[in-house]
C-alpha positions as semicolon CSV with decimal commas, in nm:
position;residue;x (nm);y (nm);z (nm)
1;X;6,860;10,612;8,171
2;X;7,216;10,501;8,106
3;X;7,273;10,388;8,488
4;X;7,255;10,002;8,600
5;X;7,160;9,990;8,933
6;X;7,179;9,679;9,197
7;X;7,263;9,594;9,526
8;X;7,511;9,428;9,752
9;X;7,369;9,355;10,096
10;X;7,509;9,180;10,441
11;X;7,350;8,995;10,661
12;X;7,408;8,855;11,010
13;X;7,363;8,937;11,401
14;X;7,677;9,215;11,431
15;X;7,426;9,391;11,118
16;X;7,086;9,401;11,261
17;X;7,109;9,778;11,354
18;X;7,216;9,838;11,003
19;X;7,547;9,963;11,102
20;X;7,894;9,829;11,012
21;X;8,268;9,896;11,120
22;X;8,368;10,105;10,875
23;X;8,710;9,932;10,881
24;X;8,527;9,646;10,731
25;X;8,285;9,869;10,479
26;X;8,598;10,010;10,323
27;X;8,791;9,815;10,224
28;X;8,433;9,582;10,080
29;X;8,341;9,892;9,869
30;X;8,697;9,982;9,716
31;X;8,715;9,568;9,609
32;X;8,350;9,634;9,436
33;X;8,479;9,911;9,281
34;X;8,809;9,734;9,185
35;X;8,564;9,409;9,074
36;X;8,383;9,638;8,819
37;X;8,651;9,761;8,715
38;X;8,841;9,519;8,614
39;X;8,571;9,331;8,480
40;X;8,467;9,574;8,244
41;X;8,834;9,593;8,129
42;X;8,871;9,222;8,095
43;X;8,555;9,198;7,865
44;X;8,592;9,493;7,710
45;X;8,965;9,577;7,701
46;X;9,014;9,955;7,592
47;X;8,673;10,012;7,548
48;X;8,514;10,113;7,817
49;X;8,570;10,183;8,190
50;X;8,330;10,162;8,488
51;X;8,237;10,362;8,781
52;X;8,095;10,291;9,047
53;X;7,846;10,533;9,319
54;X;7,676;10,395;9,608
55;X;7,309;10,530;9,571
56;X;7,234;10,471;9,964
57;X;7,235;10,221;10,248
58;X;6,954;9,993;10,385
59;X;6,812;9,915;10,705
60;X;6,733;9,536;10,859
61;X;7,060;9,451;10,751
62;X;7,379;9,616;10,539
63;X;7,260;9,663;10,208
64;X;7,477;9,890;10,001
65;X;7,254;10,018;9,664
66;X;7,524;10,101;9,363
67;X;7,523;10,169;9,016
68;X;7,742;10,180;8,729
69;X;7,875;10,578;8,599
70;X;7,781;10,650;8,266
71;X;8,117;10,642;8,142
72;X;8,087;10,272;8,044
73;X;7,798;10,338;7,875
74;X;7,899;10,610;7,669
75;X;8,230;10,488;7,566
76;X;8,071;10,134;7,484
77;X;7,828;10,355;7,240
78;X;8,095;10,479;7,088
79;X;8,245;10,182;7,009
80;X;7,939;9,976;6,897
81;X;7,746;10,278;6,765
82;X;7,462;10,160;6,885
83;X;7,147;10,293;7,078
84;X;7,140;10,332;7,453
85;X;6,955;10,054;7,522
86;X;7,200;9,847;7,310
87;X;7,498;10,001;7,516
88;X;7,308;9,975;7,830
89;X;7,281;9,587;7,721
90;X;7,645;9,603;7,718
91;X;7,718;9,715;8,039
92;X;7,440;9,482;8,225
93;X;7,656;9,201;8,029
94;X;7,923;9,288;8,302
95;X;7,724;9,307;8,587
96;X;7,523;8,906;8,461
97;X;7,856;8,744;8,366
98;X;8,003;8,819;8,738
99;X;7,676;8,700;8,874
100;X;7,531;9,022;9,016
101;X;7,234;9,058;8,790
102;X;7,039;8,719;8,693
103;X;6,978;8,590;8,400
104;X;6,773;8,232;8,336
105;X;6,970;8,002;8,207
106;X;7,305;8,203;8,192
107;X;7,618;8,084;8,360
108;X;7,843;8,347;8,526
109;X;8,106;8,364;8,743
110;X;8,003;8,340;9,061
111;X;7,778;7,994;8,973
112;X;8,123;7,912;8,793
113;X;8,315;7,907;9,067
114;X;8,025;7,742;9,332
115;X;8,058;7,421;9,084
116;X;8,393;7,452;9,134
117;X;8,402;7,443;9,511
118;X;8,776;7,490;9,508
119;X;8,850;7,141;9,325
120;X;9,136;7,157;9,121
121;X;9,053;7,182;8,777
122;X;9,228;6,918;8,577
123;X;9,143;7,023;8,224
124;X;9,014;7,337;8,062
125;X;8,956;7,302;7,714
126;X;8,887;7,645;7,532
127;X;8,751;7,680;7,186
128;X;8,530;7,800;6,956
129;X;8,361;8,102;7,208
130;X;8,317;7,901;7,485
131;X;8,506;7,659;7,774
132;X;8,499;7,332;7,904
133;X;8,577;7,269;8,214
134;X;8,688;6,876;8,388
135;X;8,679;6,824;8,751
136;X;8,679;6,505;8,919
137;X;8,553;6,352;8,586
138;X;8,287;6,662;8,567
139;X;8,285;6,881;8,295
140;X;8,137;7,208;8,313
141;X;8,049;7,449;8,000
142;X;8,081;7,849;8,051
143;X;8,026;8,090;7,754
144;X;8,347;8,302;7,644
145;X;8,316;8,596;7,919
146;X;8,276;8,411;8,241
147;X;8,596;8,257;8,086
148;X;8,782;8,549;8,090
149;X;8,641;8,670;8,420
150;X;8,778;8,335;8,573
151;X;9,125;8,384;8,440
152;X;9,122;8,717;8,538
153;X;9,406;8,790;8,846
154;X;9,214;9,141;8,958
155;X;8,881;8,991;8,906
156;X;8,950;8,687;9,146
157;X;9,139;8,929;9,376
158;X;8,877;9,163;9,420
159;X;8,604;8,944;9,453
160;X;8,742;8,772;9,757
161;X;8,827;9,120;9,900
162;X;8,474;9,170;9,845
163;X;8,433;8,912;10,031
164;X;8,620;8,932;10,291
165;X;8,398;9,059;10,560
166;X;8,168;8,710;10,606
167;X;8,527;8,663;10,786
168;X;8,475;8,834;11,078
169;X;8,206;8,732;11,390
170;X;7,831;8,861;11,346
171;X;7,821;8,859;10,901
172;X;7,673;8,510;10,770
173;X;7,562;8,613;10,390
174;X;7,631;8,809;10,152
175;X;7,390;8,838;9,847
176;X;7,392;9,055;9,491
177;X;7,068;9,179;9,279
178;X;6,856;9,395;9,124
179;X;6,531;9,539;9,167
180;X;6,391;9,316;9,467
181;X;6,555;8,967;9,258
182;X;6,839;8,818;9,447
183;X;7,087;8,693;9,195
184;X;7,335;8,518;9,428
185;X;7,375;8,444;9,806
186;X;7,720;8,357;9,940
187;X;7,734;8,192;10,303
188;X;8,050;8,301;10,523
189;X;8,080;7,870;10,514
190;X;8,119;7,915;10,098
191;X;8,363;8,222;10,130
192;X;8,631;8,009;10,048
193;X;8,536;7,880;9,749
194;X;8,600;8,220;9,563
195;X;8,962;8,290;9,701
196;X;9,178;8,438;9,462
197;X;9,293;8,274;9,109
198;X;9,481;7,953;9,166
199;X;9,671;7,900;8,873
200;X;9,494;7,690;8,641
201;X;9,683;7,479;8,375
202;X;9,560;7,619;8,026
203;X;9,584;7,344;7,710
204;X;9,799;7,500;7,439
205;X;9,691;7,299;7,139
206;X;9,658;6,885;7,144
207;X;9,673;6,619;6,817
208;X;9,664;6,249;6,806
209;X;9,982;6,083;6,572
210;X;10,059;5,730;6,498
211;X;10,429;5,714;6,655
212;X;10,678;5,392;6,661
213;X;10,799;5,329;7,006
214;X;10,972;5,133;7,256
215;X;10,854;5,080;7,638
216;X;11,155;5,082;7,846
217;X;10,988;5,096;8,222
218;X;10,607;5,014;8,290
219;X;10,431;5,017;8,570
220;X;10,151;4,807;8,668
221;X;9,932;5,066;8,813
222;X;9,719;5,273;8,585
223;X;9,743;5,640;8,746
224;X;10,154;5,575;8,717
225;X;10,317;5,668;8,372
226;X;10,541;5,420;8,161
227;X;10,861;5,578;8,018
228;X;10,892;5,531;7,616
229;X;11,165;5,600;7,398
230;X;11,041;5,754;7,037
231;X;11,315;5,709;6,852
232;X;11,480;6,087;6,943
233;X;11,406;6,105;7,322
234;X;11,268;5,917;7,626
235;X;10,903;6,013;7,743
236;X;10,688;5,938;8,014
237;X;10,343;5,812;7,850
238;X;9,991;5,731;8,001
239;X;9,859;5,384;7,868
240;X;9,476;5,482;7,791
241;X;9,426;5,141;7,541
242;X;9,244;4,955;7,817
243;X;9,230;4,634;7,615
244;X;9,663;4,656;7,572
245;X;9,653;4,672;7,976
246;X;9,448;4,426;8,019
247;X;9,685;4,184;7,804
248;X;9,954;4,301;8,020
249;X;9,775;4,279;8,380
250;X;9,708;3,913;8,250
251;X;10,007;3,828;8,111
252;X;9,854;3,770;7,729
253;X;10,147;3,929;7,573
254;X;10,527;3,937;7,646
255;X;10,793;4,204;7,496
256;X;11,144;4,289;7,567
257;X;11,294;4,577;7,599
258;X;11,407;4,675;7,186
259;X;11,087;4,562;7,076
260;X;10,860;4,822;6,884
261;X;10,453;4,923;6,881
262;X;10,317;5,095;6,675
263;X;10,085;5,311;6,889
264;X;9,816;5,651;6,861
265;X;9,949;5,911;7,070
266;X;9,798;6,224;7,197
267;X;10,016;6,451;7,277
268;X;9,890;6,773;7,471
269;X;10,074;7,042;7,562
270;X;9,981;7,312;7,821
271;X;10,075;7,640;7,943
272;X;10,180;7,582;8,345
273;X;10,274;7,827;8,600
274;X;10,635;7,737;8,582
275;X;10,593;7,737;8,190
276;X;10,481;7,513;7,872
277;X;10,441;7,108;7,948
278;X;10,360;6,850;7,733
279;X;10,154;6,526;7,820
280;X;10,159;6,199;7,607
281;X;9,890;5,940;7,646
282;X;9,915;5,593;7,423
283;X;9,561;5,586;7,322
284;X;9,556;5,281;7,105
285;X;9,816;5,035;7,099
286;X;9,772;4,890;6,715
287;X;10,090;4,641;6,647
288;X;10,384;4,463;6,879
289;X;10,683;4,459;6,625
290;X;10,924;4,185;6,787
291;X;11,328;4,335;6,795
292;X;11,380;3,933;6,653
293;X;11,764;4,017;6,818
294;X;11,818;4,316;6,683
295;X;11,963;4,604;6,925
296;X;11,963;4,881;6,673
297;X;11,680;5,028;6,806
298;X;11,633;5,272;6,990
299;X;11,983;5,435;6,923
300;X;12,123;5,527;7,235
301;X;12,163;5,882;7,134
302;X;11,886;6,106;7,241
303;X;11,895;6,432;7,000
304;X;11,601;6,530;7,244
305;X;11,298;6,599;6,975
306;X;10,966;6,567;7,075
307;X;10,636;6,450;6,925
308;X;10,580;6,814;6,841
309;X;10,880;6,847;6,677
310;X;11,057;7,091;6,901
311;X;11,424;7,073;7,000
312;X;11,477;6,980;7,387
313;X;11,823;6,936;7,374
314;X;12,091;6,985;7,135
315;X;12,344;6,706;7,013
316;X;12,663;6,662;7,051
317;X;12,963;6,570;6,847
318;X;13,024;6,268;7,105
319;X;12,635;6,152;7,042
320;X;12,689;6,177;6,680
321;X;13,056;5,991;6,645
């Protein structure tokens, strides 16, 4: 058999004759559709394509029995050249990673975003097959295909579609599974938590440098960046070195404003929705260099390079003279 069958069912009062406005059922089934779609495409990108037949409809509430056309079958055995129940393994991959089909001990999508509960996600740290996620100090581990499900535009877009219809009066659940074994149960109350993609700010690449520089503006509240100058341009830094703040909170240590440290800096950089930003965080503060009266440093031209090396801005012949 090179189908994959499961089920999508409502529940609520408005359902208990098994019978549903079909203004609501339509547009449901085309986002399920669109869902497979797209998440065959996004796992398995030229590869394979899904289609999707509903097998029949149940009674007691709205269930909606579908399977999966043999076209992503046969086009995934193709391209792995494998048997049929190695391609069917394939395509079930889809339907587990979304969260439709359950697997023990196997993160997917919809658990994903359920942990997520529409916090923003501060850091998401990919590497290495698999991605971490930090929110609110939590992190969160998901393997390398619920990854690309999450960052998936259609995907997110079509699963709230899908969802769409625990918005109106008289539909409380929806739940997914296969062969009696409920996978997932969404309340109308969670609906929100699996609204379309926010975007989510991706790290680029991140080291850690020993860099000379020169505090120009602190602030004495921890969340609240201090603005450095590095020699070639003036950044805004996080102090992490918790023992260096605590000298300063205290007033253990004094420095003016040409004086040098000699710090570890991370410097992160991260692809935005309104394009690439980089973050700098002192983590270790490791000498105070007095200026002793010298105001030679930091010149007060800024030829605008970066701790990555990249040109900001571009000097001028009245910088240089």
């Amino acid at each position: 058999m090179d189908k994959q069958h499961f089920n999508v069912t409502y529940r609520g009062p408005a359902l208990t004759n098994a019978e549903m406005d079909v203004r609501d059922l339509a547009p449901a089934l085309l986002a399920l559709s669109g869902l497979l779609e797209s998440a065959t495409e996004a796992l398995y990108p030229g590869r394979a394509s899904a289609q999707v037949k509903v097998c029949g409809f149940r009674d007691g509430s709205f269930g909606i029995d579908v399977s999966i056309g043999t076209s992503i079958v046969s086009r995934m055995r193709e391209f792995f050249a494998s048997s049929d129940a190695s391609a069917l393994a394939n395509a079930l991959a889809v339907l587990t990673a979304l969260g439709f089909i359950a697997e023990k001990g196997r993160t997917s999508l919809i658990g994903t975003l359920r942990w997520i509960r529409n916090r923003k996600v501060e850091r998401m740290e990919h590497a290495d097959g698999k991605a971490v996620l930090e929110v609110d100090g939590e992190r969160y581990e998901i393997p390398e295909d619920v990854y690309r499900l999450m960052q998936d535009k259609r995907v997110r877009n079509c699963l709230q579609k899908l969802l769409d219809p625990l918005a109106h009066p008289g539909i409380e659940v929806v739940s997914f599974g296969s062969d009696g074994n409920v996978a997932a149960i969404i309340t109308s109350d969670e609906a929100i938590w699996f609204t379309g993609l926010p975007h989510v700010d991706t790290m680029i690449r991140q080291e850690t440098q020993e860099m000379t520089l020169s505090f120009l503006a602190i602030n004495f509240r921890p969340e609240f960046h201090w603005w450095a100058f590095d020699g070639h341009m003036l950044v805004p830094v996080m102090i992490e070195d918790e023992e260096f703040r605590h000298r300063v909170d205290h007033n253990l240590i004094s420095f003016a404003r040409c004086d040098r440290f000699r710090c570890d800096v991370r410097a992160t950089q991260w692809r935005t929705a309104f394009g690439v930003k980089t973050e700098y965080e002192v983590v270790k503060v490791c000498a105070h260099m007095s200026a002793s009266g010298s105001a030679d440093w930091p010149p007060m031209a800024w030829p605008g390079k970066d701790l990555f090396g990249d040109r900001r801005e571009k000097e001028t012949s009245t910088e240089m003279a």
